[in-house]
VOFIMAR-572966 format. One record per residue (C-alpha): x, y, z; residue number from 1; residue in three letters. Coordinates in steps of 0.05 Angstrom, whole numbers, plus 5000, padded with zeros to 4 digits. Each point is the difference from the previous one (the first is absolute). Layout:
px, py, pz, num, residuo
X, Y, Z, NUM, ALA $
...
END
This chain:
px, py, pz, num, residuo
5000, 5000, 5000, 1, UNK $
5054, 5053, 5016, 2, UNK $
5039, 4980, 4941, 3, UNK $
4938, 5010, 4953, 4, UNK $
4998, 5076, 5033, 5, UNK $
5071, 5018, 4986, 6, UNK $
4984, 4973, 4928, 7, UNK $
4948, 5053, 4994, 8, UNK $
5036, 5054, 5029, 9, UNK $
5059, 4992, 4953, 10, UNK $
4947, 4993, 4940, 11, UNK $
4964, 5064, 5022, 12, UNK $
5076, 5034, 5007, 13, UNK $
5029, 4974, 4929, 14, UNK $
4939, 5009, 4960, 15, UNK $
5007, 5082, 5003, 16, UNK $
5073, 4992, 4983, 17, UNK $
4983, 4960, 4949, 18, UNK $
4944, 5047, 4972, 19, UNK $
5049, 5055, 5000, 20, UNK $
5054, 4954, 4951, 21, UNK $
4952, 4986, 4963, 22, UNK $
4969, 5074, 4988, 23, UNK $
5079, 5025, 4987, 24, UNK $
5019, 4943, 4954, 25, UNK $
4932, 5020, 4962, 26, UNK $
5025, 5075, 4986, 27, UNK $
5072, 4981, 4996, 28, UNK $
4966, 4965, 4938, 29, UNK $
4968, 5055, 4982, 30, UNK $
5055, 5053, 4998, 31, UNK $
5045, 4957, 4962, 32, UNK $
4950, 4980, 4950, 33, UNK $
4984, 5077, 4986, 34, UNK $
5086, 5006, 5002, 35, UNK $
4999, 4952, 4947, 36, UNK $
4940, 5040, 4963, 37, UNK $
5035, 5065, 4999, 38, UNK $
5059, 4968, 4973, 39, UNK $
4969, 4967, 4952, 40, UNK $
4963, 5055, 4971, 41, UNK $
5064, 5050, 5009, 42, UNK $
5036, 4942, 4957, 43, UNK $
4940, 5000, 4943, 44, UNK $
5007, 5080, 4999, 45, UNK $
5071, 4999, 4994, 46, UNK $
4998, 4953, 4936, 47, UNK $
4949, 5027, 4968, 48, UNK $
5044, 5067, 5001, 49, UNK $
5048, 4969, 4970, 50, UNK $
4966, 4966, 4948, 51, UNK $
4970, 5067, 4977, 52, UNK $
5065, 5028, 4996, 53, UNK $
5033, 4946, 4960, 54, UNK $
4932, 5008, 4952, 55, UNK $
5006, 5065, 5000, 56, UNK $
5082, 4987, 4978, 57, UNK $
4980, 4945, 4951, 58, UNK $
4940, 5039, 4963, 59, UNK $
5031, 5065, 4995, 60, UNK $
4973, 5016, 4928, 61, UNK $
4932, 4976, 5026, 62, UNK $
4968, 5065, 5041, 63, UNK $
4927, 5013, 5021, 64, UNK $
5010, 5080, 4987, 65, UNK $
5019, 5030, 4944, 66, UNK $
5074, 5029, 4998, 67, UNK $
5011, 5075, 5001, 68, UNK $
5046, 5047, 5000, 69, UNK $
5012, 5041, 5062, 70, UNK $
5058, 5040, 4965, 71, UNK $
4971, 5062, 4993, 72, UNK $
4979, 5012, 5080, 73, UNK $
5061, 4960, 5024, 74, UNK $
5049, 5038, 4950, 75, UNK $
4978, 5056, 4979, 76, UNK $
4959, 5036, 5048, 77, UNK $
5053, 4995, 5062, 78, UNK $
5040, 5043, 4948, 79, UNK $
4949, 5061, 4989, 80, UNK $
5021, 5069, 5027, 81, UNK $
4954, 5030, 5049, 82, UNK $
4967, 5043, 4949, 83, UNK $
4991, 4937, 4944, 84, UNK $
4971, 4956, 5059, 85, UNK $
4949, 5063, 5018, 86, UNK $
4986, 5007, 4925, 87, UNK $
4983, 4926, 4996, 88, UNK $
4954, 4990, 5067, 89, UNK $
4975, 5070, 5005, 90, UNK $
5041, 4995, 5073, 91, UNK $
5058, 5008, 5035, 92, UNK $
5043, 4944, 5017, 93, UNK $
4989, 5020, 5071, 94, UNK $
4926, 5017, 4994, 95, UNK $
4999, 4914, 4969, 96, UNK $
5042, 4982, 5061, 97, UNK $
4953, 5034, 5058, 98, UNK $
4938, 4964, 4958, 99, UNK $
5032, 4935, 5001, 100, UNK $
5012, 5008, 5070, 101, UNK $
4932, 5014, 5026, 102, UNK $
4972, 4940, 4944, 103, UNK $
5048, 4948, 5017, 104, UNK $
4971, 4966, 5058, 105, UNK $
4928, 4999, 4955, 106, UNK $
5036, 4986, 4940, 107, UNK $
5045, 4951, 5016, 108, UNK $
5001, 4918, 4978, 109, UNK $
5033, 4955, 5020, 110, UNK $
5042, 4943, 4958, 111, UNK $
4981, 4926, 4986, 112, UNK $
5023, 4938, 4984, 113, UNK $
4987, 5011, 4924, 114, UNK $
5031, 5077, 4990, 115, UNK $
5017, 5062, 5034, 116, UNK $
4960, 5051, 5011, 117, UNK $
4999, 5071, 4964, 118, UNK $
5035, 5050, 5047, 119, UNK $
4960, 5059, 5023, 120, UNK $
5035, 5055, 4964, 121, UNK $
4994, 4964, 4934, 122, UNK $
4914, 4993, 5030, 123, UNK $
4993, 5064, 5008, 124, UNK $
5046, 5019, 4941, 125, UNK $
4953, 4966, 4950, 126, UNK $
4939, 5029, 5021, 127, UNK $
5033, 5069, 5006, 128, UNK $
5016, 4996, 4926, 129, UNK $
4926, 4975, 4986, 130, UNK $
4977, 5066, 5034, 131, UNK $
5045, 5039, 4968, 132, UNK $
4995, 4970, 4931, 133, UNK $
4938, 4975, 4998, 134, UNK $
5031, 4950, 4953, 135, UNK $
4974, 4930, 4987, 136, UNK $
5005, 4941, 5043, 137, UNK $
5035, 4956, 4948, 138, UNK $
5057, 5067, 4992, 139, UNK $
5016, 5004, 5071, 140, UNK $
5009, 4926, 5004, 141, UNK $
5048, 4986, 4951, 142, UNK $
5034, 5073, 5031, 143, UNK $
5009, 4973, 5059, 144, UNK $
5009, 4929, 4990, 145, UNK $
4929, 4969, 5040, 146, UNK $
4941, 4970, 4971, 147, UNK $
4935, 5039, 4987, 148, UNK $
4964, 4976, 5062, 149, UNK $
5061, 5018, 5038, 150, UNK $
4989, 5070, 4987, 151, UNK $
4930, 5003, 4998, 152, UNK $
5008, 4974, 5078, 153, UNK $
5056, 5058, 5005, 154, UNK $
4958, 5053, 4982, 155, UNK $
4940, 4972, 5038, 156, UNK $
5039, 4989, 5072, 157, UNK $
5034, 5059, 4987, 158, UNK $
4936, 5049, 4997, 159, UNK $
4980, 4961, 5059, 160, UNK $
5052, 5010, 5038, 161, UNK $
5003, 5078, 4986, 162, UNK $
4928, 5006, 5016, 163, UNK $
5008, 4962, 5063, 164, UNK $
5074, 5041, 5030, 165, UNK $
5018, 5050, 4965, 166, UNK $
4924, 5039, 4988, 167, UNK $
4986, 5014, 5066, 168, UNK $
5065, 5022, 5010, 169, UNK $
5002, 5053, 4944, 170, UNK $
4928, 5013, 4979, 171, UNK $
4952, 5009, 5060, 172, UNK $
4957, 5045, 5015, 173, UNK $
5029, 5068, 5041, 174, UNK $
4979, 5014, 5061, 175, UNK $
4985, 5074, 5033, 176, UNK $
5075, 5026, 5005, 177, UNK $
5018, 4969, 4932, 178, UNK $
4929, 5038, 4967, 179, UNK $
5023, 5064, 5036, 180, UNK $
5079, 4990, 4965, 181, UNK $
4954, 4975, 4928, 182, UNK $
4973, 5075, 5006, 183, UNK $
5060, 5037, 5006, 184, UNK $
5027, 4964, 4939, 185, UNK $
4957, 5034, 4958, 186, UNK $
4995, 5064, 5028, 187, UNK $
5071, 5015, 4988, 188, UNK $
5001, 4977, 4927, 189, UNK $
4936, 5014, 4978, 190, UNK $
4965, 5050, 5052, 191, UNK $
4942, 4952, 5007, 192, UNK $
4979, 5005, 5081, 193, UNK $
4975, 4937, 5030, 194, UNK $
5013, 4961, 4949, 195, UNK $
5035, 4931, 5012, 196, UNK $
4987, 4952, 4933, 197, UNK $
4974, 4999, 4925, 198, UNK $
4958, 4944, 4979, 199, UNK $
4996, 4966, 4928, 200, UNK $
4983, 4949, 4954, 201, UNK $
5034, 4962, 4945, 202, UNK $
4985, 4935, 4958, 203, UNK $
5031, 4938, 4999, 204, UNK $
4994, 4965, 4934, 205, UNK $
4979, 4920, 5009, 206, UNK $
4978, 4943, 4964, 207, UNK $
4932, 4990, 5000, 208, UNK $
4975, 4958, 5059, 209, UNK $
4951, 4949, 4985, 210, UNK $
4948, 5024, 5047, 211, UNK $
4953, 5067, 4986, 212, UNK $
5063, 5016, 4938, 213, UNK $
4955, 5060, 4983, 214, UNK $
5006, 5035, 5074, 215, UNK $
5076, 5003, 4993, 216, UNK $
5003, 5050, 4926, 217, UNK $
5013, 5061, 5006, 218, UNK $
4977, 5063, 4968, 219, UNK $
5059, 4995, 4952, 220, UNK $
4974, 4920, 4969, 221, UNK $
5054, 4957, 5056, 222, UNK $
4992, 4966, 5054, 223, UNK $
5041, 5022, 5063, 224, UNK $
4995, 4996, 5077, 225, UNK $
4998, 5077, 5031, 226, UNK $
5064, 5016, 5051, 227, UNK $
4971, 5053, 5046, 228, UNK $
5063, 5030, 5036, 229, UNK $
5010, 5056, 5053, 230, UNK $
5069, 5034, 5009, 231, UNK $
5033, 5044, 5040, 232, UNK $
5039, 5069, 4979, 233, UNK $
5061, 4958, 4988, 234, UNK $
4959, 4961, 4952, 235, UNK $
5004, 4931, 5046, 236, UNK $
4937, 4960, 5000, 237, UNK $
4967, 4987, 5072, 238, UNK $
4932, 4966, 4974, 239, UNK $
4994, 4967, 4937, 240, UNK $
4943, 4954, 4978, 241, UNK $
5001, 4953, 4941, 242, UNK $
4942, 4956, 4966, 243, UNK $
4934, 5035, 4986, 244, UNK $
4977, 4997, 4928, 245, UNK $
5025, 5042, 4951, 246, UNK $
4919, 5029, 4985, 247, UNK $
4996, 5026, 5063, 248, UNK $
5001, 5078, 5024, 249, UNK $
5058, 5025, 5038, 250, UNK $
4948, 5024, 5044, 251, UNK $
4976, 4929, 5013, 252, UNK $
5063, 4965, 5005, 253, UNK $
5013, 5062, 5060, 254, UNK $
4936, 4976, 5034, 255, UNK $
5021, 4927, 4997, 256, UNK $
5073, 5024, 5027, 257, UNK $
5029, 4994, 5066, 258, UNK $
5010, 5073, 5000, 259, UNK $
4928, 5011, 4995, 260, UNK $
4983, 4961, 5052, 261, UNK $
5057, 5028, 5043, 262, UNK $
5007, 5077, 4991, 263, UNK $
4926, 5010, 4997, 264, UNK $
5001, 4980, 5075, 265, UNK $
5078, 5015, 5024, 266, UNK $
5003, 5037, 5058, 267, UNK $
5067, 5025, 4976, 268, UNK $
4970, 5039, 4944, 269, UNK $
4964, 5034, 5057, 270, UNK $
5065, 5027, 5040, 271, UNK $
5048, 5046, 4977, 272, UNK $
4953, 5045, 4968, 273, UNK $
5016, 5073, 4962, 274, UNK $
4951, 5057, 5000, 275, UNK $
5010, 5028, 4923, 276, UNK $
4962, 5049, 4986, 277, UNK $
4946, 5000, 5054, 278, UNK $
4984, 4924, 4993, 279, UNK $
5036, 4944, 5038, 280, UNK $
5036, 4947, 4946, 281, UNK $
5024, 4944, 5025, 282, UNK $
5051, 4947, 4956, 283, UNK $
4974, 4983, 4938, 284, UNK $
5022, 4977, 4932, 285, UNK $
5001, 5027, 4929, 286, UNK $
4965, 4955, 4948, 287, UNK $
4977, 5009, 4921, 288, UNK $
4923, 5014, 4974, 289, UNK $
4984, 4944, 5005, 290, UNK $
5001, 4985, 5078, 291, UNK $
4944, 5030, 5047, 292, UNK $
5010, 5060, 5039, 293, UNK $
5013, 4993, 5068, 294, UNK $
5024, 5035, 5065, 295, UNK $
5069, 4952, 4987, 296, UNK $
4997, 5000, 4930, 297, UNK $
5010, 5057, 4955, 298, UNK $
4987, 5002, 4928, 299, UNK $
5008, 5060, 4940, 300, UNK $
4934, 5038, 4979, 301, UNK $
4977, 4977, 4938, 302, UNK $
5028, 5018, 4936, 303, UNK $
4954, 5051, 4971, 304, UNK $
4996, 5064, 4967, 305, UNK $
4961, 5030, 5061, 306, UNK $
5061, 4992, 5040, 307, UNK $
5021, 5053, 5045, 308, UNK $
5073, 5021, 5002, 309, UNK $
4999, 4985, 5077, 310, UNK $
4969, 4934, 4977, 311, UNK $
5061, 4989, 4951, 312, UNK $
5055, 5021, 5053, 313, UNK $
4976, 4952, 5042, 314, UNK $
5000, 4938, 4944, 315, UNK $
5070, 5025, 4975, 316, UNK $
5019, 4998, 5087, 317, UNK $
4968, 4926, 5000, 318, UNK $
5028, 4972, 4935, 319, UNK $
5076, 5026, 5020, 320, UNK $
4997, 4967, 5066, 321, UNK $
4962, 4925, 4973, 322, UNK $
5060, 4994, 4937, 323, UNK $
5030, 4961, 5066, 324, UNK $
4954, 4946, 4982, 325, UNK $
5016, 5004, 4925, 326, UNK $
5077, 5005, 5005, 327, UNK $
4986, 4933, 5060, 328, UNK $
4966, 4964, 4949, 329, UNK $
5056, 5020, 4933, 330, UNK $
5051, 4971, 5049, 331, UNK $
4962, 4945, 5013, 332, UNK $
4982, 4979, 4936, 333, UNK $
5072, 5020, 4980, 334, UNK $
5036, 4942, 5055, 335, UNK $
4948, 4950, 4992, 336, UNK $
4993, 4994, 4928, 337, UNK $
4949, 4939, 5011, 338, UNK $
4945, 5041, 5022, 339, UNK $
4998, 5029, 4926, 340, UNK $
4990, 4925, 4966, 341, UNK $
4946, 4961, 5001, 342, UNK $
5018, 4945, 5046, 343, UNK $
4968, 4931, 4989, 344, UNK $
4995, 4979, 5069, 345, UNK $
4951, 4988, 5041, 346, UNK $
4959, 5071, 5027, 347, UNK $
5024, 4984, 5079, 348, UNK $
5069, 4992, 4969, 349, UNK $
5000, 5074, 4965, 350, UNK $
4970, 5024, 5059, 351, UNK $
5050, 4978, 5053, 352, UNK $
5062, 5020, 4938, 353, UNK $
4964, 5067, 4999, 354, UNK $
5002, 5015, 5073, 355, UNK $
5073, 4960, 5004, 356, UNK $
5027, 5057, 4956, 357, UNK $
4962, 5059, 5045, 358, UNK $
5043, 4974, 5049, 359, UNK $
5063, 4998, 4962, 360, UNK $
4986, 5056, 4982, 361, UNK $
4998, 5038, 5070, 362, UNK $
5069, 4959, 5022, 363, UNK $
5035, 5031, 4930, 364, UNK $
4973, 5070, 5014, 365, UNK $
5026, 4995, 5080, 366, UNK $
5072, 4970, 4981, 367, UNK $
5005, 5055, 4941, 368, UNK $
5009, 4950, 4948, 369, UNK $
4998, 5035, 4921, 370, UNK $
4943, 4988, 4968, 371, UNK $
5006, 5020, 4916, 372, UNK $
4928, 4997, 4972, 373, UNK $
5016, 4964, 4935, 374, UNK $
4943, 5005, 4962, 375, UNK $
4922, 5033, 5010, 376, UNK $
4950, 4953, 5008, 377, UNK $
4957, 5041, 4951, 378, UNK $
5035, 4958, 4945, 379, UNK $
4976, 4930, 5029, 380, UNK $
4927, 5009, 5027, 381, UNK $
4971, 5077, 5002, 382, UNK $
4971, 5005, 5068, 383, UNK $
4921, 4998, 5002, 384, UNK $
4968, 5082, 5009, 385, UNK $
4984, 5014, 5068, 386, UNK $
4918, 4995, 5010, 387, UNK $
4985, 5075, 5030, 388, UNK $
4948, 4991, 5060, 389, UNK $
4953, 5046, 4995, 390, UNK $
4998, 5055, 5060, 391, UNK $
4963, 4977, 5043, 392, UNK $
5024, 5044, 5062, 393, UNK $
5014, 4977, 5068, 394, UNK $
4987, 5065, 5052, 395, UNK $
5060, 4987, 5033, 396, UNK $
5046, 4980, 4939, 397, UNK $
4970, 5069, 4966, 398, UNK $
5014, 5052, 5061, 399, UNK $
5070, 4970, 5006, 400, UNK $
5013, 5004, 4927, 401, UNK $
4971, 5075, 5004, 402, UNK $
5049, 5008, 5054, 403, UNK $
5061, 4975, 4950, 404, UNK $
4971, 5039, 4945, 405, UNK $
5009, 5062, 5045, 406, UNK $
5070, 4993, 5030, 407, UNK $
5026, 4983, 4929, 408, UNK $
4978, 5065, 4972, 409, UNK $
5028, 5039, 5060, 410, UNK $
5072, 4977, 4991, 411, UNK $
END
């Protein structure tokens, strides 16, 4: 009897123990099977590595991609003076340097197992040239050595990439202090008081889309996509809007704009007012016929024979002061030649190129880079005659205008 009670009492002290060696041999087991795994499938990466490479070795006249030649970017551009390189890209080599800087980490690819990757400065290169040429796809790729979706993507990512880093960086809306320096501007070169921005139109020439074709042709028999821009008195845009049809008014596409929307209602329009001649004018800017009068928008009398000469000193006083807007939109037109030629792309794609080159635009005009003006863009597409509004006269916008009217012919 006692030895059948030390029996149990060893049984009830090895079976734990033995639990336990069996529970570690069981995940001993288990980590050196998964060893063995990892191994294994380290081993199975390793060779098929090298069995790409020695396909790659054996098959060298048999390629997926087309050959091309990269000569000249890798030759022949490293070798272009400062002034042949600004010629060519419409920038400075250190204006393309700061933009590839703030792209790169949007921009960027990585390699693969198959082929390297384009660098970013050859990216942003391509679509550059694309802006500033407004050549064909095929053209740039054989320039620059890629295939045609290659810089299609360029172009594409590129836009992106300026919409998304470098626009609110360089076109944003001013606040109160910045409206209050905007004013100055153009009271010293143009003795216009309060006024901080001119406001115009211009037409983008398109292929026509497949949907509602007719809503996009102009007055002039082409279709085109209307740029509404609003610049400064150093002729830098800080609102541009790109898209609506090219039937529509200018007055329309203003009351579909974010500046409607915004200055209508700004309480910084409301500060920093001026009494001229007995009336209190706040900022406002200086737009054609064919815009609606307003307290912040100012526009020329109508062209008539039943002008007044106070009524023409104040036009001639308004038109001086809005050639800003013309001369913004020459230089434009002048950099980025592809906004003259009908590009067959997609309508989002023209509108993000369109407000892409706003942008380059600004960064150009703030580094001082030359811009020559090469050609008019009368000769490619004449732009489509402003539709005049027809007064219909806003209290407000009328006494402030009366105001103008009045200091003008004082001076």
């Amino acid at each position: 009897m006692m030895e059948d009670n030390n029996f149990e009492g060893m049984l009830q002290v090895l079976l734990p123990i033995l639990r336990n060696h069996i529970s570690f041999q069981s995940l001993l087991v288990k980590r050196l099977m998964s060893a063995h795994l990892d191994c294994y499938r380290q081993r199975t990466r390793s060779r098929k590595q090298v069995l790409l490479r020695m396909m790659a070795r054996s098959r060298s006249s048999v390629s997926w991609t087309q050959p091309t030649s990269q000569h000249w970017w890798e030759s022949v551009v490293p070798d272009f003076s400062p002034r042949q390189f600004e010629k060519t890209f419409r920038m400075s080599q250190e204006t393309f340097e700061y933009i590839c800087t703030q792209v790169k980490h949007v921009m960027e690819k990585k390699n693969t197992n198959y082929r390297l990757c384009v660098p970013v400065q050859k990216r942003v290169a391509i679509a550059v040239w694309k802006l500033a040429t407004g050549d064909e796809y095929r053209t740039i790729s054989r320039l620059f050595g890629v295939g045609l979706s290659t810089v299609f993507n360029c172009v594409q990512d590129f836009c992106k990439a300026v919409t998304r880093v470098l626009r609110p960086v360089h076109m944003r809306f001013p606040d109160a202090e910045k409206l209050v320096e905007m004013a100055s501007l153009f009271q010293d070169r143009w003795g216009v008081p309060q006024c901080v921005s001119a406001i115009d139109s211009h037409h983008l020439p398109i292929m026509p889309p497949k949907e509602y074709p007719q809503d996009y042709r102009n007055n002039k028999g082409w279709h085109s996509v209307i740029l509404q821009a609003v610049v400064d008195g150093n002729g830098r845009f800080w609102n541009a809007m790109v898209g609506a049809a090219g039937r529509m008014s200018d007055a329309r596409v203003l009351r579909q704009s974010y500046v409607w929307d915004t200055l209508r209602d700004t309480e910084a329009l409301s500060k920093h007012k001026e009494i001229i001649s007995g009336c209190e004018v706040g900022p406002y800017m200086i737009g054609d016929s064919a815009y609606p009068l307003q307290k912040w928008i100012m526009k020329p009398f109508t062209q008539s024979a039943d002008l007044t000469p106070e009524q023409c000193t104040f036009n001639h006083r308004l038109s001086c002061a809005s050639s800003v807007v013309e001369t913004s939109f020459r230089r434009l037109k002048g950099r980025w030649r592809c906004l003259l030629k009908r590009n067959n792309c997609t309508l989002e794609l023209v509108n993000n190129m369109a407000v892409t080159c706003c942008v380059l635009h600004n960064i150009c005009e703030e580094r001082g880079d030359i811009c020559s003006v090469e050609h008019q863009d009368r000769h490619l597409n004449v732009q489509p005659r402003a539709q005049v509004l027809r007064e219909r006269a806003d209290p407000e916008g009328a006494e402030v205008r009366g105001a103008l009217m009045d200091y003008f012919n004082l001076l």
